[in-house]
C-alpha positions, 0 to 999 in steps of 0.5 A: 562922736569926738570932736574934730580938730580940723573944723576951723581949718574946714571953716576957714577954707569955706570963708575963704571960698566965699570971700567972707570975713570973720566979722561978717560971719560974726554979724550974721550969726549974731555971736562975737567975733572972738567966738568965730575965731576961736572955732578958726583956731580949732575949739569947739563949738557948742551946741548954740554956736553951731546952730547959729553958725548953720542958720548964718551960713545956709547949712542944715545944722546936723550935717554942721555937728557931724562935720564938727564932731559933735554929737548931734541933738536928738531933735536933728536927727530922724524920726524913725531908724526904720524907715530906712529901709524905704528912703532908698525906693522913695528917692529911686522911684521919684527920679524917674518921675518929670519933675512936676511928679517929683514935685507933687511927692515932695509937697505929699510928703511935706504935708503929712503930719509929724508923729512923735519921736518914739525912740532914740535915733542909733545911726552908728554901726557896732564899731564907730565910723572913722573921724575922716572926711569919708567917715563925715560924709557917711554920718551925714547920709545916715542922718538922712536915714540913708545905710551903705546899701541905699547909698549905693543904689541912689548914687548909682541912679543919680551920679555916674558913681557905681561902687558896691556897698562894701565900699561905702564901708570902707570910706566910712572906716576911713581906708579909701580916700575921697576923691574929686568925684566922689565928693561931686556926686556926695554934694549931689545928694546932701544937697550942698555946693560941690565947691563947698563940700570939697573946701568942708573936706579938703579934697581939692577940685582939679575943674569947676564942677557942673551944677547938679542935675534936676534929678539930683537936685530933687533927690537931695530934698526927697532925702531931706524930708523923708527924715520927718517921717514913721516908718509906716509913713515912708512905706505909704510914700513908697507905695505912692512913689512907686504907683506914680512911676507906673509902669516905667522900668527902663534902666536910668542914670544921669550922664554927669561929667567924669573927672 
C-alpha cells in the first residue's frame, strides 16, 4: 500500500467529531504534539505512532494502517487467508442464533488455542485496490478475512443492503462511490460508530444514524476473532454454529432504517 495523503484530514474531522484537542490526543497517546500535528498536516505516521494512536483513540489498529495507507504489520493481520471461506457461515449461522447463543460462540472461539502463523497473510486481488474510501474500507473486511462474496452475503443479513458481489468489486476498484448507507451498514460490521467512519471517509451523513443492531453488533465481534483463527479451526466453529442453529432456515434480515 501507499501512503494516503487525506489521513490527517480524516483524523482531524474525527477530532472535530469528538471534540478532542491535538494536546489531548498527545497526552493520550503518549507522543508530542508536534507529532499529532504533523500527521494533521498529512505525513506519515510510522509504524509506532499509528499503534499508539489506535490504543488512544479505541480503533483496532490495522483498520488505523489501512485507512493511513500503511502497510500493515504481519502480526495484525489474519492467521490463516483460508479460513476465509468459513468466516461468512460462522457469522450468517450466529445471528440467527438469541443472543445468548451468539454469546456461547464467541466465548468457544475465544477460547480456543492460537496455532502459529504458518504463512504470509496476501488479502490483496492481482491488481491493487484503489486508495478510495471504498477501496479502505474493502482492505479493512479483508483484514477481517472477509472476500467480496462473504461481504455480500453478511451485509445482505445483517443491513438492509443487497448488492451482488461484482459490486463490492467495483467500490474496491474505486468506480462506485460510498454512500450514507453504505458506509452505516460498513460501521455495522467493522465494529466502529457510524458517525465516525463517515468523518474517517468524508461521506457526509444527511441524519444521525440508529445504533447498530444486536445482531450486528455481535457480527462485528464474530468477524473480529475469527481472524485468530486456522482454517481447520474456522471449519470446526462452522460446524458448531451451524448444529447451534439447528434446524431453523427461515430467511432473516434486520430492518435498519433506509436513508
Amino acid at each position: 500500500m501507499t501512503n494516503s495523503p487525506d489521513f490527517g484530514m480524516a483524523l482531524g474531522r474525527l477530532l472535530d467529531g469528538r471534540g478532542v484537542g491535538v494536546q489531548h490526543l498527545a497526552d493520550l497517546a503518549g507522543v508530542t504534539a508536534d507529532e499529532i500535528r504533523a500527521v494533521l498536516a498529512r505525513e506519515t505516521p510510522g509504524e509506532g505512532l499509528l499503534r499508539r494512536l489506535a490504543t488512544a483513540l479505541g480503533f483496532h489498529a490495522v483498520d488505523l494502517f489501512v485507512l493511513a495507507g500503511v502497510e500493515v504489520p504481519a502480526d495484525l493481520a489474519p492467521l490463516d487467508a483460508a479460513a476465509a471461506s468459513w468466516v461468512p457461515n460462522i457469522v450468517m449461522d450466529a445471528v440467527h442464533l438469541p443472543s445468548a447463543g451468539r454469546r456461547e460462540l464467541l466465548q468457544i472461539i475465544r477460547s480456543l488455542p492460537r496455532e502459529e502463523r504458518r504463512s504470509r497473510f496476501a488479502p490483496e486481488k492481482p491488481a491493487p485496490l484503489a486508495d478510495s474510501p471504498g477501496g479502505r474500507l474493502i482492505r479493512m473486511c479483508r483484514y477481517r478475512n472477509l472476500k467480496w462474496s462473504g461481504l455480500a452475503h453478511i451485509l445482505a443479513v445483517v443491513t438492509p443492503t443487497y448488492l451482488s458481489t461484482s459490486t463490492y468489486g467495483v467500490i474496491s476498484d474505486g468506480h462506485k462511490e460510498l454512500t450514507p448507507r453504505l458506509v452505516t451498514d460498513f460501521a455495522a460490521i467493522l465494529g466502529i460508530e457510524a458517525r465516525e467512519l463517515a468523518a474517517l471517509t468524508g461521506v457526509f451523513l444527511p441524519e444521525t444514524p440508529e445504533p447498530a443492531a444486536p445482531e450486528a453488533v455481535d457480527a462485528a465481534a464474530l468477524l473480529w476473532e475469527v481472524r485468530c483463527l486456522s482454517a481447520t479451526q474456522a471449519q470446526h466453529v462452522a460446524e458448531l454454529a451451524d448444529s447451534m442453529r439447528g434446524d431453523s432456515r427461515t430467511e432473516y434480515r434486520l430492518n435498519l432504517p433506509a436513508w
